[in-house]
N, CA, C and O atoms as a printed pandas DataFrame, in Angstrom:
     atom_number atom_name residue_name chain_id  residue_number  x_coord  y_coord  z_coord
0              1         N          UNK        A               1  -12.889   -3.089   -7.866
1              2        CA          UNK        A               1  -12.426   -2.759   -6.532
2              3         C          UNK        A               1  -13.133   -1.484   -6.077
3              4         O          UNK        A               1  -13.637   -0.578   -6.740
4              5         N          UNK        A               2  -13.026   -1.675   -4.717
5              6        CA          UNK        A               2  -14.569    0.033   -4.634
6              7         C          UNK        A               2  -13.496    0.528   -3.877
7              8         O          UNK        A               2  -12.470    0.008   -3.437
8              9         N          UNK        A               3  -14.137    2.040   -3.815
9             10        CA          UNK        A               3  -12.787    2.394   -3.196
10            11         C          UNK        A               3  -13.596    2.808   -2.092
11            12         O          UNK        A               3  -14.789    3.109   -2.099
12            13         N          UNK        A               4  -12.568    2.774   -0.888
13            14        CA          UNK        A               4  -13.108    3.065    1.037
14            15         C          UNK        A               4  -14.273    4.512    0.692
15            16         O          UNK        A               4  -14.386    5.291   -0.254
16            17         N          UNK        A               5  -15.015    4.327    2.051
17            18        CA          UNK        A               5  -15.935    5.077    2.276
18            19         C          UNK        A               5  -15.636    6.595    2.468
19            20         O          UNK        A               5  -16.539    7.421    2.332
20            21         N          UNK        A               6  -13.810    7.112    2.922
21            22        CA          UNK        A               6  -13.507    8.564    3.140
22            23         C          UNK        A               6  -13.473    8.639    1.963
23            24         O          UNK        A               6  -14.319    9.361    1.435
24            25         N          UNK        A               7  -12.415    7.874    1.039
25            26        CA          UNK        A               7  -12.107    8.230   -0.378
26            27         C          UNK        A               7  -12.994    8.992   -1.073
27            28         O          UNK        A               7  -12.786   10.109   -1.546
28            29         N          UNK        A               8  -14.313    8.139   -1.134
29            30        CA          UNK        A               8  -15.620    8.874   -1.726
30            31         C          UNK        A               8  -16.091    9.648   -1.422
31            32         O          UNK        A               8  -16.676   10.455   -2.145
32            33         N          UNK        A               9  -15.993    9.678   -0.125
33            34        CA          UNK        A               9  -17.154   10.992    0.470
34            35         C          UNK        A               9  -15.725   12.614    0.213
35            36         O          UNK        A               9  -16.115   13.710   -0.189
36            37         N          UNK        A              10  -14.818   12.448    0.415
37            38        CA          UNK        A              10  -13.883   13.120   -0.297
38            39         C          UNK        A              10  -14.103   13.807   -1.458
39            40         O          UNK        A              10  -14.295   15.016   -1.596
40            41         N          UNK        A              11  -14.064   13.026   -2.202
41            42        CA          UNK        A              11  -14.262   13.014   -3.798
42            43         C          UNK        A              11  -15.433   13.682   -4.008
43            44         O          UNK        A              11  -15.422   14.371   -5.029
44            45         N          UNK        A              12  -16.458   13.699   -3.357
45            46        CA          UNK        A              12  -18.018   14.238   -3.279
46            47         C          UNK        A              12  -17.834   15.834   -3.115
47            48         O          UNK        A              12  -18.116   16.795   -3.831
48            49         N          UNK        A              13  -17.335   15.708   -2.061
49            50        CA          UNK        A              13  -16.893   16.831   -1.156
50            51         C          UNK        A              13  -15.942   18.294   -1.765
51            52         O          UNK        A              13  -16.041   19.483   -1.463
52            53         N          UNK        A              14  -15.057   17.597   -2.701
53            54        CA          UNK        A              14  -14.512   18.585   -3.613
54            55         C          UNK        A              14  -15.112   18.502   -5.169
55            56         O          UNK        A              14  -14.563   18.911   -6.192
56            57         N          UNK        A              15  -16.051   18.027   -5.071
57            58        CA          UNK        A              15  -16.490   17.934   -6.343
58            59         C          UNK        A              15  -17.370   19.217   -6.070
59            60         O          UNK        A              15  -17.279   20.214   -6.786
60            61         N          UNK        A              16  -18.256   19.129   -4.954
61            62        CA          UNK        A              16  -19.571   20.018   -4.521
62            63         C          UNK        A              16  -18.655   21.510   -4.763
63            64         O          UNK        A              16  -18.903   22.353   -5.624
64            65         N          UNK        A              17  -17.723   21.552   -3.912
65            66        CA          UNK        A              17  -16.651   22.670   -3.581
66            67         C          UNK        A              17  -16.276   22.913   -4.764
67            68         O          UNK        A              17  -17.099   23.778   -5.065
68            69         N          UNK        A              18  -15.619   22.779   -5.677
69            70        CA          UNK        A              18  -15.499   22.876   -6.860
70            71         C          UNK        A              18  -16.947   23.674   -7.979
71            72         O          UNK        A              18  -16.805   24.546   -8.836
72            73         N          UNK        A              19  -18.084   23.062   -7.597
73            74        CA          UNK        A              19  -19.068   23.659   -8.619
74            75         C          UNK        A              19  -19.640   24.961   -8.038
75            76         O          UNK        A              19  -19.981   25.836   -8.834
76            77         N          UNK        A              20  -19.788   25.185   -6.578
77            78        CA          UNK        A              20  -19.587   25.855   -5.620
78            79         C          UNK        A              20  -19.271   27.005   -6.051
79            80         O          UNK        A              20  -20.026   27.976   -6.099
80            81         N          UNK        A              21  -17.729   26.947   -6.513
81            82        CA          UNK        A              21  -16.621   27.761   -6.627
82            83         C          UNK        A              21  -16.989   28.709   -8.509
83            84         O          UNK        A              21  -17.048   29.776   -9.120
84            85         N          UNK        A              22  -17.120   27.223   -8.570
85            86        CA          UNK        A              22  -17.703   28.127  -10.188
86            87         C          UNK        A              22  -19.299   28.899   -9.944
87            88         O          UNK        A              22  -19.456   30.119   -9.911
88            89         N          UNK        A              23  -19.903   28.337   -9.860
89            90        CA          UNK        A              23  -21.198   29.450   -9.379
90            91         C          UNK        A              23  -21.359   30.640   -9.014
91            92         O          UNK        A              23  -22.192   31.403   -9.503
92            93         N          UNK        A              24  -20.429   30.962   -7.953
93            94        CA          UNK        A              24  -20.082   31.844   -7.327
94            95         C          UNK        A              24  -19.171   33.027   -8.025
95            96         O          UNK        A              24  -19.135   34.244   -7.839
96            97         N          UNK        A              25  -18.380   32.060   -8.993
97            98        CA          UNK        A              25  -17.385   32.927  -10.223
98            99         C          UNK        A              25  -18.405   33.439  -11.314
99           100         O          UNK        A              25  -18.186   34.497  -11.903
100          101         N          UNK        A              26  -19.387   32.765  -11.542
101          102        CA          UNK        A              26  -20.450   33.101  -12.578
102          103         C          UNK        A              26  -21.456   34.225  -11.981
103          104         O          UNK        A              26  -22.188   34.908  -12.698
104          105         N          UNK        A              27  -21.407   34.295  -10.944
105          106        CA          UNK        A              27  -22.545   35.092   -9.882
106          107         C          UNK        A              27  -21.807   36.223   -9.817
107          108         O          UNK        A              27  -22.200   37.316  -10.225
108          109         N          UNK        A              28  -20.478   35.956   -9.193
109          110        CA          UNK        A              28  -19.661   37.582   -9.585
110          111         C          UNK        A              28  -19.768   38.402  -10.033
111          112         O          UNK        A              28  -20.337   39.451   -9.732
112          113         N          UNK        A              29  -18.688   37.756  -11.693
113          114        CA          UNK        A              29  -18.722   37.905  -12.204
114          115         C          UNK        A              29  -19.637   37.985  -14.099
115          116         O          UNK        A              29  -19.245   38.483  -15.154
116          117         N          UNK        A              30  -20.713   37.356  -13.792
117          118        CA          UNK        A              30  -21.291   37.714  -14.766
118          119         C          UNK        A              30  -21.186   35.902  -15.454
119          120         O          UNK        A              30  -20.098   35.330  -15.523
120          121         N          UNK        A              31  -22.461   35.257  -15.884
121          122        CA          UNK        A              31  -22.282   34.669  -17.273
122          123         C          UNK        A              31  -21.684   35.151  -18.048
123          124         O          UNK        A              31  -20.563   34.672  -18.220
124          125         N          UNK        A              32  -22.125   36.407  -18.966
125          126        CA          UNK        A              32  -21.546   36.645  -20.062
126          127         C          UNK        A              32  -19.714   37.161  -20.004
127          128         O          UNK        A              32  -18.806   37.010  -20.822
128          129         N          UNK        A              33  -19.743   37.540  -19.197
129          130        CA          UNK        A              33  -18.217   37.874  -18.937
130          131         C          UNK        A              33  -17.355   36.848  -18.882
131          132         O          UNK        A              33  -16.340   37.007  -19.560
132          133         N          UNK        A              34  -17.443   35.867  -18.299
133          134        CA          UNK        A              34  -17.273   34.239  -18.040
134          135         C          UNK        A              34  -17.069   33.837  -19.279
135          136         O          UNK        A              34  -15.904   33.900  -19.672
136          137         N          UNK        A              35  -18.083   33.335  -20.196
137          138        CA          UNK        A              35  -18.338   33.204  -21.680
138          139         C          UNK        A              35  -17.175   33.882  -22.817
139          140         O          UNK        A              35  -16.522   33.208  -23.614
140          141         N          UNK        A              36  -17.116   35.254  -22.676
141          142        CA          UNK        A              36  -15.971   36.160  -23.580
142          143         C          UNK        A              36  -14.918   35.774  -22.792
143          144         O          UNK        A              36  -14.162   35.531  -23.733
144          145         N          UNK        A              37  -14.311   35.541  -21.902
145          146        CA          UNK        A              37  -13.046   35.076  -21.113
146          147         C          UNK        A              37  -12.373   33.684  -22.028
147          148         O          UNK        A              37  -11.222   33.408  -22.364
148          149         N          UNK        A              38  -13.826   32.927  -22.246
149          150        CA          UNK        A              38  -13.050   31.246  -22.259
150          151         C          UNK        A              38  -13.319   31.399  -23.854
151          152         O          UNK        A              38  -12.850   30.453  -24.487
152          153         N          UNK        A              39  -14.101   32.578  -24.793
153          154        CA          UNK        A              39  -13.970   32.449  -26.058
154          155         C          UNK        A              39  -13.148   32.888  -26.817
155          156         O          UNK        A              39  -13.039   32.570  -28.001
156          157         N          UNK        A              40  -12.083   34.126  -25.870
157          158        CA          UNK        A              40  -11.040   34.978  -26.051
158          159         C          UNK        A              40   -9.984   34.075  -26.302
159          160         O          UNK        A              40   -9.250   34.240  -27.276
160          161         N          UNK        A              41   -9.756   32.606  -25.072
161          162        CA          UNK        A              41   -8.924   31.876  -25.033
162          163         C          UNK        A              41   -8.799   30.814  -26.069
163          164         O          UNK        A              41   -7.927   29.946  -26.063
164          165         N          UNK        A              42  -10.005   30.990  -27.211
165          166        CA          UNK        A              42  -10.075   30.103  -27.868
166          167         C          UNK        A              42   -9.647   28.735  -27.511
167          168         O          UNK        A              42   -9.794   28.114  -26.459
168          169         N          UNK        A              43   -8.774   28.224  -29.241
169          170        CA          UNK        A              43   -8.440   27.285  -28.908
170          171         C          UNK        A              43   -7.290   26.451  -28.055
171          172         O          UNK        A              43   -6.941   25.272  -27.995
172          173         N          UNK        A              44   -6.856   27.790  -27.376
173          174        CA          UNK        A              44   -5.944   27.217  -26.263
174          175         C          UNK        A              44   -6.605   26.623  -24.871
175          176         O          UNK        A              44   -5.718   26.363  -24.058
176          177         N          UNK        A              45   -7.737   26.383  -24.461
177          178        CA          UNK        A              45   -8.418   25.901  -23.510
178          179         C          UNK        A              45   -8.503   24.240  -23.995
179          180         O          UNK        A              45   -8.310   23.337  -23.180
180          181         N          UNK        A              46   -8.853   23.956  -25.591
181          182        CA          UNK        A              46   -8.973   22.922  -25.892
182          183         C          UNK        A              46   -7.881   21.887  -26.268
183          184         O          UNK        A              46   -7.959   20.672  -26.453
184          185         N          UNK        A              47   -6.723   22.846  -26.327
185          186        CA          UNK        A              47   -4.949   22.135  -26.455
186          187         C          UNK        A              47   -5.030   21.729  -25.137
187          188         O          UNK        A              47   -5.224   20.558  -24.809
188          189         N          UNK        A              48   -4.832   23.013  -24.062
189          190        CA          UNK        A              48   -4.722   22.284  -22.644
190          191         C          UNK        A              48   -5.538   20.787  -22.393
191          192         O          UNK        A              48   -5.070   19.667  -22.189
192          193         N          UNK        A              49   -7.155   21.325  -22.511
193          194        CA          UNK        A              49   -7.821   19.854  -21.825
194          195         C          UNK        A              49   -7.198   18.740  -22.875
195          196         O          UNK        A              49   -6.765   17.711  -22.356
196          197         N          UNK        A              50   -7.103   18.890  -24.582
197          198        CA          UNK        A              50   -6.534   17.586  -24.903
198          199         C          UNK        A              50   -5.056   16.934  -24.266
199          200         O          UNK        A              50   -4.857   15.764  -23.937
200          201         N          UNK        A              51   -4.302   17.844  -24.222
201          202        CA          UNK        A              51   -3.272   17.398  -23.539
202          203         C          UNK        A              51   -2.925   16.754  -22.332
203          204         O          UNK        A              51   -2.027   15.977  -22.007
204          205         N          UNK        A              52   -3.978   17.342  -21.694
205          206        CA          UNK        A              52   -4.079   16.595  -20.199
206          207         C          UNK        A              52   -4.788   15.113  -20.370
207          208         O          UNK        A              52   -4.325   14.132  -19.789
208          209         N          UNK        A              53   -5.845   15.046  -21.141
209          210        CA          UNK        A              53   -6.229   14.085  -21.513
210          211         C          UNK        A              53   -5.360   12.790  -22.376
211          212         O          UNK        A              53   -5.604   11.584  -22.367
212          213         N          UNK        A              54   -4.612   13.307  -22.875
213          214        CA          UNK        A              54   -4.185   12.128  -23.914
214          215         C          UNK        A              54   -2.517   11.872  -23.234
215          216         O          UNK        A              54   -2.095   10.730  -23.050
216          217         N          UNK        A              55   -1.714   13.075  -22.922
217          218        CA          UNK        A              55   -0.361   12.703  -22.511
218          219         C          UNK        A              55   -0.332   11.520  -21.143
219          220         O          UNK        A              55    0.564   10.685  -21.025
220          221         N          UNK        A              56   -1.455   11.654  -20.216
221          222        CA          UNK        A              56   -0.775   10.607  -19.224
222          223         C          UNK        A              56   -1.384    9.525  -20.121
223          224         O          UNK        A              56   -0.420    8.998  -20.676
224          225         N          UNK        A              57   -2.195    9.103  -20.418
225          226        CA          UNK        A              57   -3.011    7.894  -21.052
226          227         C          UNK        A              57   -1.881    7.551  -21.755
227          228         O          UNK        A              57   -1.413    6.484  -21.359
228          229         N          UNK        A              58   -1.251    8.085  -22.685
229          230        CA          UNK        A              58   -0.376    7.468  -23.308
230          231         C          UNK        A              58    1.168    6.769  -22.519
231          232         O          UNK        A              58    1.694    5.656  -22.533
232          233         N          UNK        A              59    1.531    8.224  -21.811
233          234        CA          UNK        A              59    2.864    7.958  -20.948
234          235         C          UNK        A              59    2.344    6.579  -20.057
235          236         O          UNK        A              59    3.194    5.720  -19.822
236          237         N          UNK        A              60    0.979    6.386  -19.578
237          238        CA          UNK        A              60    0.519    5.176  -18.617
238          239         C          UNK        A              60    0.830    3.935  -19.623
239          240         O          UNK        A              60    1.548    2.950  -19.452
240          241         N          UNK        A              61    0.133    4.283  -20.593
241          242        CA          UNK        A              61    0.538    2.892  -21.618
242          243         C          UNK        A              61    1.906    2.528  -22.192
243          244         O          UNK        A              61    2.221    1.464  -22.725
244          245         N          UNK        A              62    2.543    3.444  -22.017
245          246        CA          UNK        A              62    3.856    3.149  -23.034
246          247         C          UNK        A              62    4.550    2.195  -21.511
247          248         O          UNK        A              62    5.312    1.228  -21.515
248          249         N          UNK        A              63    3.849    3.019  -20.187
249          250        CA          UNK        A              63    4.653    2.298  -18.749
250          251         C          UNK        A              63    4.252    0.909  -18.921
251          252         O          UNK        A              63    5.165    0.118  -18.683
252          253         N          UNK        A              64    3.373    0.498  -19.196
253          254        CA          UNK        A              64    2.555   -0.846  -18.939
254          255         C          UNK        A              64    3.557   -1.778  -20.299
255          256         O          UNK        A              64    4.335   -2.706  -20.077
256          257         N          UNK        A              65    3.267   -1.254  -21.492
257          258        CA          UNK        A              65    4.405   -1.957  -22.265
258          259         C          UNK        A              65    5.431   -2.404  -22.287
259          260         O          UNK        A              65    5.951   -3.351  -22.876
260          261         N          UNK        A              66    5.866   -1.389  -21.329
261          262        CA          UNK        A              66    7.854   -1.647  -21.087
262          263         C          UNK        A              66    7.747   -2.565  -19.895
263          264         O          UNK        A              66    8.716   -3.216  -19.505
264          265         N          UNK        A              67    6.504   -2.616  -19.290
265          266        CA          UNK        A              67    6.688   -4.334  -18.114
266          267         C          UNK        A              67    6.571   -4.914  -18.670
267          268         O          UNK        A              67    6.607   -6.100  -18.342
């Protein structure tokens, strides 16, 4: 199924805005400063993204089961 022509150009649109946004945070503020920020945070950056990653996937599947 494709999705409509705003949908995408949307999706484009905050994607650009989004890298945009980081560039500009890196330009600021510094690569290397950037770098010690997200290495300080260790492995709590990588709990978050797994979590976000795996809890709906699962909560989606356990929904699909119980139909």
């Amino acid at each position: 199924m494709k999705a409509p022509a705003k949908i995408q150009i949307t999706v484009w649109l905050l994607g650009l805005a989004g890298a945009a946004l980081f560039t500009i945070l890196l330009i600021r503020q510094g690569a290397p400063q950037v770098g010690v920020a997200f290495a300080s945070a260790g492995w709590a950056i990588a709990a978050v993204v797994i979590y976000h990653l795996t809890v709906p996937v699962f909560l989606d599947a356990l929904a699909w089961w119980v139909l």
